[in-house]
LODORO-46759 format. One record per residue: x, y, z of N, C-alpha, C in turn. Coordinates in pm, 1 decimal, decimal comma, padded with zeros to 6 digits. Example, Ala and Ser with C-alpha at 12.3 -4.5 7.8 and 13.67 -1.06 7.14 Angstrom:
2
MIKE         nX         nY         nZ        caX        caY        caZ         cX         cY         cZ
MIKE    01319,0   -00569,0    00780,0    01230,0   -00450,0    00780,0    01320,0   -00330,0    00780,0
MIKE    01285,0   -00225,0    00708,0    01367,0   -00106,0    00714,0    01290,0    00003,0    00787,0
//
This chain:
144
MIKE         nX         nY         nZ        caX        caY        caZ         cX         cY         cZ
MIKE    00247,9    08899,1    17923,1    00390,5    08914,3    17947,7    00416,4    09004,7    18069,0
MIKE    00320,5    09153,0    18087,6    00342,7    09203,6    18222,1    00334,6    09118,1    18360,0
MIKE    00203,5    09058,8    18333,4    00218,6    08963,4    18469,1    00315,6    08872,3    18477,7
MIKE    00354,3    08769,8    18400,3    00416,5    08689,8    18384,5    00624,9    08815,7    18463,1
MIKE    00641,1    08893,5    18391,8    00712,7    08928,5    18455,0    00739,1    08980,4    18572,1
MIKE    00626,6    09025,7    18608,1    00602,5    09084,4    18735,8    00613,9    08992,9    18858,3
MIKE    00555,0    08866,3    18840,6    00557,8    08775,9    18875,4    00659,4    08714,7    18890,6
MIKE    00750,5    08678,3    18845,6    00881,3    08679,5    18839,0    00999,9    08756,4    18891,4
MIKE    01003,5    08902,4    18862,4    01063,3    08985,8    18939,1    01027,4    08947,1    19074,8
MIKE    00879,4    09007,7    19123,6    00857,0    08974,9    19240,1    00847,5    08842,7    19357,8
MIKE    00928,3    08710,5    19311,6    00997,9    08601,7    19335,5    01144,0    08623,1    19367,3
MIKE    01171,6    08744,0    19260,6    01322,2    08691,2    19283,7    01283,4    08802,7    19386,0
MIKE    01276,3    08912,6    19438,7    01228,5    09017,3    19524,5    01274,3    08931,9    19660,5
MIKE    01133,1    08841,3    19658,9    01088,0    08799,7    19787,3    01201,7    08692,0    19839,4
MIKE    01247,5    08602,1    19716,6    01334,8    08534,5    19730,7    01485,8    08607,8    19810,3
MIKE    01547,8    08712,1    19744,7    01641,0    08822,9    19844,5    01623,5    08874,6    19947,8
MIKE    01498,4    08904,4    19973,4    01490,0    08998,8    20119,9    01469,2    08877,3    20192,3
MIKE    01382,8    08749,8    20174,2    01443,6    08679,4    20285,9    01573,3    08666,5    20309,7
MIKE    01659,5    08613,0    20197,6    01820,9    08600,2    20212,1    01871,2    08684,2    20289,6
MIKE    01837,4    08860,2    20242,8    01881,6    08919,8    20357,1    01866,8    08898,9    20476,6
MIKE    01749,6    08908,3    20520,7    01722,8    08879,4    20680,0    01779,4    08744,4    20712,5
MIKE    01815,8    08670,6    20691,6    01838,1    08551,5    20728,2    02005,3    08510,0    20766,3
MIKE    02056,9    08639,2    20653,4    02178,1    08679,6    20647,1    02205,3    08806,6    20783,3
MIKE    02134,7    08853,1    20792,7    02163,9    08940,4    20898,6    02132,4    08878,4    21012,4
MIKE    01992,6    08807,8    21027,6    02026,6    08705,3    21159,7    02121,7    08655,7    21170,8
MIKE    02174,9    08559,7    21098,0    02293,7    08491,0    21107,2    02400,1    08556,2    21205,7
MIKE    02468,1    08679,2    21148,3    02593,9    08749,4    21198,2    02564,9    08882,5    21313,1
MIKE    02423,2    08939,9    21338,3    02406,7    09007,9    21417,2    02426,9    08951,9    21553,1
MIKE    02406,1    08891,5    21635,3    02429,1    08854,1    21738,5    02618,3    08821,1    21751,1
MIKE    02706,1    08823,6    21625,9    02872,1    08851,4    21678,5    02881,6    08986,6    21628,5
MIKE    02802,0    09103,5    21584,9    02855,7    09239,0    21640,8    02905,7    09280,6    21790,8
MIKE    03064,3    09285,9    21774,4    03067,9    09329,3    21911,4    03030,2    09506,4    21909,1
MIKE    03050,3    09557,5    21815,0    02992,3    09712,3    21833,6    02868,5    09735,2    21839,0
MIKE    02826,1    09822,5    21934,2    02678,8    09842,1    21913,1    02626,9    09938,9    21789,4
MIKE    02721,6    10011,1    21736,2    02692,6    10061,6    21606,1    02674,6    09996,4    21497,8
MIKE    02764,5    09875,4    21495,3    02744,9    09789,1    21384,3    02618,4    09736,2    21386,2
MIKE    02536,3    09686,8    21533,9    02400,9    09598,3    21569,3    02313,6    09708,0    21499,1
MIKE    02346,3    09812,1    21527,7    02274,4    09927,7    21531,6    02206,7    09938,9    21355,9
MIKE    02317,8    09903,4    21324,5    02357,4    09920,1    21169,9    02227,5    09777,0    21095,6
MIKE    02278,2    09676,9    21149,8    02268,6    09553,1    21075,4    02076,6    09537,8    21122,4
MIKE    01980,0    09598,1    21273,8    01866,1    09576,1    21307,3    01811,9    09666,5    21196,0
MIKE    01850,7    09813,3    21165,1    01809,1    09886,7    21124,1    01805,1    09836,7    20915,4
MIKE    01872,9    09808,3    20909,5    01841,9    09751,3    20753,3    01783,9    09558,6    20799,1
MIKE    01744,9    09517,9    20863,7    01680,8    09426,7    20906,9    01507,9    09470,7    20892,2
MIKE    01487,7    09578,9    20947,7    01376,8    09643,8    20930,5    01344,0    09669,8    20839,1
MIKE    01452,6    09712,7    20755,6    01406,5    09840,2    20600,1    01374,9    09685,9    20519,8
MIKE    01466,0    09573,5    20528,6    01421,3    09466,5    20446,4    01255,3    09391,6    20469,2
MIKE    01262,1    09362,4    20640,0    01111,7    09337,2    20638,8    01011,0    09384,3    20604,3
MIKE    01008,3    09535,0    20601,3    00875,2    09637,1    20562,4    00898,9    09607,2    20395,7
MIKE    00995,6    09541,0    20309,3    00947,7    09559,7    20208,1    00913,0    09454,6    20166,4
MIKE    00981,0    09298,4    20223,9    00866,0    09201,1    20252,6    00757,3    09199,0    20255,2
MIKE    00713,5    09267,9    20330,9    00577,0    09349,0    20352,7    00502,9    09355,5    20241,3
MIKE    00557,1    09452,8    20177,4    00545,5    09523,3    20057,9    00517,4    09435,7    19925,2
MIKE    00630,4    09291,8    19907,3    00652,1    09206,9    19815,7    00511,1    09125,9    19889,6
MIKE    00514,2    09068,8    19978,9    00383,3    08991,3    19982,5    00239,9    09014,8    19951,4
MIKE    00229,8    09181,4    20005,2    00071,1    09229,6    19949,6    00075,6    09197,5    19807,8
MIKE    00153,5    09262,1    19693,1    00128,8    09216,8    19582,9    00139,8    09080,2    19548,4
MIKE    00200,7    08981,9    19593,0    00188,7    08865,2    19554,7    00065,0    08817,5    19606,6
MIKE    00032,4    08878,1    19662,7   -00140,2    08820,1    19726,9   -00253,1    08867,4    19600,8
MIKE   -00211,5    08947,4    19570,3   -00275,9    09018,4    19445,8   -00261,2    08941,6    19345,5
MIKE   -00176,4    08863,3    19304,4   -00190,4    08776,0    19205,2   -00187,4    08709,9    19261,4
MIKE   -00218,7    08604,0    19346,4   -00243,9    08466,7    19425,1   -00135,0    08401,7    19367,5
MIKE    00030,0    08461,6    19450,2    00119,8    08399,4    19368,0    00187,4    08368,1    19542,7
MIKE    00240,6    08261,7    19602,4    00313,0    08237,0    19726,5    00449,9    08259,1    19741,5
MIKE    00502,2    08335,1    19652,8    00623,8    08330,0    19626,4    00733,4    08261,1    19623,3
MIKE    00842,2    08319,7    19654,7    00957,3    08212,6    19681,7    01108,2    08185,0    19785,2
MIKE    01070,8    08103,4    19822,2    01230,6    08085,2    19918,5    01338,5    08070,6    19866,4
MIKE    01456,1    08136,7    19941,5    01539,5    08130,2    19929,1    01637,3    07987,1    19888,0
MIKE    01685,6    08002,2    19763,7    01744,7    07832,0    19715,0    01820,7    07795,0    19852,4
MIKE    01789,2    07626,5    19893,9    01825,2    07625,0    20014,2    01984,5    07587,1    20014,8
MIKE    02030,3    07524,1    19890,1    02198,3    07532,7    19869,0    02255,9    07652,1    19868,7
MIKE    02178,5    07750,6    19835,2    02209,4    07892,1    19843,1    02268,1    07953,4    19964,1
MIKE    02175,8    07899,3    20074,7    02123,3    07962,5    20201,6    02190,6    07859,6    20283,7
MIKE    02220,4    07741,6    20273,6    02338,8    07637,8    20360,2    02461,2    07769,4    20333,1
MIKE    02494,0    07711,5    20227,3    02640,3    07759,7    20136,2    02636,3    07917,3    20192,6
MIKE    02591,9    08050,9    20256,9    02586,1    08119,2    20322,9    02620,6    08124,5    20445,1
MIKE    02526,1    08024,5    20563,4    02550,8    07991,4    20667,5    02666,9    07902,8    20724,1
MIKE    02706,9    07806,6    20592,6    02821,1    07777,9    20602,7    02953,3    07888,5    20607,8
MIKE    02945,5    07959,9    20477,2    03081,2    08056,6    20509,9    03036,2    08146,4    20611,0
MIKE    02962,3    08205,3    20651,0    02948,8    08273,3    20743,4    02997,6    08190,5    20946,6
MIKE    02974,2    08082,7    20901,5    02997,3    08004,1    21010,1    03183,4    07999,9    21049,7
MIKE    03252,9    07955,3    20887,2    03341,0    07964,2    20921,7    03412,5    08068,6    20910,5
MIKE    03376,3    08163,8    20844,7    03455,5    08267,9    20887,9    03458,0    08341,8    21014,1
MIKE    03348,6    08346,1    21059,4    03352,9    08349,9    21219,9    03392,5    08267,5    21317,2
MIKE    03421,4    08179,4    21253,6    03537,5    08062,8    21329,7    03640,0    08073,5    21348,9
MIKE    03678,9    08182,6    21229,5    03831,5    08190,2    21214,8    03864,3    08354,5    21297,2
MIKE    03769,6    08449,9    21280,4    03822,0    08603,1    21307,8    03679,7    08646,9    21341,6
MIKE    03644,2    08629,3    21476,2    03549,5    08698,0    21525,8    03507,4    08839,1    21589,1
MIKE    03503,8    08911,9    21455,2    03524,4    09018,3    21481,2    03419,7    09127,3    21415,9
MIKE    03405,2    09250,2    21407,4    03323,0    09319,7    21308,4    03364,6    09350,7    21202,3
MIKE    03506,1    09308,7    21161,0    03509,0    09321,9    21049,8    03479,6    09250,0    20960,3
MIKE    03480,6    09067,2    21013,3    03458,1    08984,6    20991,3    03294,4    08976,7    20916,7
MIKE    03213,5    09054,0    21019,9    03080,8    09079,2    20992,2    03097,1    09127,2    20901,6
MIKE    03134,0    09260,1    20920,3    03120,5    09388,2    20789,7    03202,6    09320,8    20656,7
MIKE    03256,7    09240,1    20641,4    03322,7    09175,6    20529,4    03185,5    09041,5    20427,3
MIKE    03160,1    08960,6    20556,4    03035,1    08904,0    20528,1    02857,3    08964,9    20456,7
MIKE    02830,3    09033,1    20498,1    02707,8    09176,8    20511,9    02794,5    09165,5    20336,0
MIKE    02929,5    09306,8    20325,8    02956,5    09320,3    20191,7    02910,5    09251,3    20089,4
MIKE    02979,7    09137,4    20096,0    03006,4    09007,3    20011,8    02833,0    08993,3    19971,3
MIKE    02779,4    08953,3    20076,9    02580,8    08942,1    20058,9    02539,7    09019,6    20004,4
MIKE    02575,6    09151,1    20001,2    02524,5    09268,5    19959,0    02531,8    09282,3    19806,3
MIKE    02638,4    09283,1    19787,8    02692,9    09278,4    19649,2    02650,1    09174,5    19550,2
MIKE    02662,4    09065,9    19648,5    02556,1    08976,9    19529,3    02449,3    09010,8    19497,0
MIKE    02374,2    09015,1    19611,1    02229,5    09035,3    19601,8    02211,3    09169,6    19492,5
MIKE    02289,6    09300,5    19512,5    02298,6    09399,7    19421,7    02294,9    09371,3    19295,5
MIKE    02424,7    09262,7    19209,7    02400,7    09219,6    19109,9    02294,8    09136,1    19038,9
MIKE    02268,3    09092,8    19135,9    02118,8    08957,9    19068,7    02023,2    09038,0    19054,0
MIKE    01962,2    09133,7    19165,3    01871,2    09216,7    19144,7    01883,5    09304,6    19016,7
MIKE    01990,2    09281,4    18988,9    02005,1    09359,1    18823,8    02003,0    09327,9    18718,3
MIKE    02062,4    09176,7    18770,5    02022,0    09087,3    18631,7    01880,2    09063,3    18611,1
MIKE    01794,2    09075,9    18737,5    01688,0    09020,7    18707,0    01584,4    09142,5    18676,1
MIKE    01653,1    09263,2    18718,2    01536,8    09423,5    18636,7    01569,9    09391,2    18510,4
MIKE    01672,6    09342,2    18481,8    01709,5    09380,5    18261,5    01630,8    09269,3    18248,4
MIKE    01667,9    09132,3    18320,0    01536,9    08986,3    18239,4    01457,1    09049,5    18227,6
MIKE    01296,2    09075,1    18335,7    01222,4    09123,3    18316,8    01200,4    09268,0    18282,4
MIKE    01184,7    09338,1    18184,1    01164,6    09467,7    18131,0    01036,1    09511,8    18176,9
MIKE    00934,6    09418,3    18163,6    00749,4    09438,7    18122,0    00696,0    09393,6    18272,8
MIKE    00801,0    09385,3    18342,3    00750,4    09379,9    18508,9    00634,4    09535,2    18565,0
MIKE    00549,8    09570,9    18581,6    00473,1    09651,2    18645,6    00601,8    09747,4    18734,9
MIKE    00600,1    09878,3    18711,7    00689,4    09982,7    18730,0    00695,5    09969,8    18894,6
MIKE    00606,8    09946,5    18947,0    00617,3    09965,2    19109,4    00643,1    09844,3    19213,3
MIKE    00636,1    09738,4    19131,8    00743,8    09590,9    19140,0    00912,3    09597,3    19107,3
MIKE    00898,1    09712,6    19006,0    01038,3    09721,1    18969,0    01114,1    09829,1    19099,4
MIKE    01035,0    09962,2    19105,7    01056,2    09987,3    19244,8    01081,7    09943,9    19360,5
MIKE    01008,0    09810,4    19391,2    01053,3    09760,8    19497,5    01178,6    09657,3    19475,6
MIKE    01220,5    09655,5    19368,2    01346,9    09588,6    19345,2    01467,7    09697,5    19294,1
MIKE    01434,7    09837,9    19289,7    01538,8    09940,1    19291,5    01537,9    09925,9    19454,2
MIKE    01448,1    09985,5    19543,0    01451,6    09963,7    19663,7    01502,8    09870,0    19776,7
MIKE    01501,6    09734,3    19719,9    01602,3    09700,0    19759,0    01712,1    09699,2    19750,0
MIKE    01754,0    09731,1    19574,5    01893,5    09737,6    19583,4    01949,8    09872,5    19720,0
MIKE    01919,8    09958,4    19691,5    01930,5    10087,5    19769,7    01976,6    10040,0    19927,5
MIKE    01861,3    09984,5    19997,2    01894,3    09884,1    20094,0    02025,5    09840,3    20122,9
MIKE    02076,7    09760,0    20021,1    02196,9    09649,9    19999,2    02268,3    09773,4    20025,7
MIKE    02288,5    09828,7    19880,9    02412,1    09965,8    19870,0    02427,8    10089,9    20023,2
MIKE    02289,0    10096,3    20112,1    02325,1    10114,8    20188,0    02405,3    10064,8    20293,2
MIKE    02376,3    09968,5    20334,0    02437,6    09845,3    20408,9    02584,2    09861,7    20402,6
MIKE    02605,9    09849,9    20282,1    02755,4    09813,8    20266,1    02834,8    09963,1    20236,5
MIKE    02799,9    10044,6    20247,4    02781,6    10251,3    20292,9    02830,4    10225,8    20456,3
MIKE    02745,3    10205,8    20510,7    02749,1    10211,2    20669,9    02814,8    10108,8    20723,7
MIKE    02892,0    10016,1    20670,8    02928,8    09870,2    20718,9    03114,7    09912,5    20662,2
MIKE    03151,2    09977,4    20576,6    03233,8    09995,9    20504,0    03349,6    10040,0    20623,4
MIKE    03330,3    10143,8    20764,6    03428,9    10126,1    20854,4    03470,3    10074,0    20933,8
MIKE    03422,4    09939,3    20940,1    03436,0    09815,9    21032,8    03520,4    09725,0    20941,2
MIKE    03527,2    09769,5    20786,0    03592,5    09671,6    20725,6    03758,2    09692,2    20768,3
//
């Protein structure tokens, strides 16, 4: 049951921090502030190093993890598309970023209570990301 959850946690893990990055590609290039870029490279980073992080252990259990659901990840790039269609702006960003954030915050929570018997330092790296998120949307919060 530990592996089995661990395993699991660390899917849905790997599965979010791509979302993130993919989500921050998306809208970084219409920051017109350089604080906001500033903002959005710098938790771009904190997400990849824990990528990082999620893949060594999945190598450890010879597990390949998982991508991001790709209706998930249209249905993203879609609203993100049009809302920058409509108000191209940083707040626009910083409204988008939120919205991502917050999800991702909640799932990552639903999915620490699913798995209980996940390995403590898998679960870490899924407090850690939340932290991530909650920062994000900390530093993104005066552009809204």
């Amino acid at each position: 049951m530990i592996e089995d959850d661990t395993i699991k946690l660390l899917r849905v893990c790997d599965s979010g921090v791509k979302m993130g990055i993919a989500s921050i590609n998306d809208v970084i290039g219409d920051a017109q502030s350089e604080m906001l870029a500033n903002i959005l490279r710098k938790s771009r980073e904190r997400h990849e190093k824990l990528d990082g992080e999620i893949h060594e252990i999945l190598e450890e259990y010879h597990d390949d993890g998982k991508d991001p659901n790709p209706m998930a990840k249209g249905m993203s790039w879609m609203k993100t598309s049009m809302k920058m269609a409509m108000e191209h702006s940083d707040a626009t960003v910083a409204d988008l970023m939120t919205d991502g954030c917050n999800m991702g915050i909640k799932s990552l929570r639903k999915y620490l209570n699913q798995y209980p018997a996940a390995e403590n330092r898998v679960k870490k790296i899924a407090d850690d990301l939340i932290k991530v998120e909650q920062d994000m949307v900390a530093e993104v919060k005066e552009f809204l």
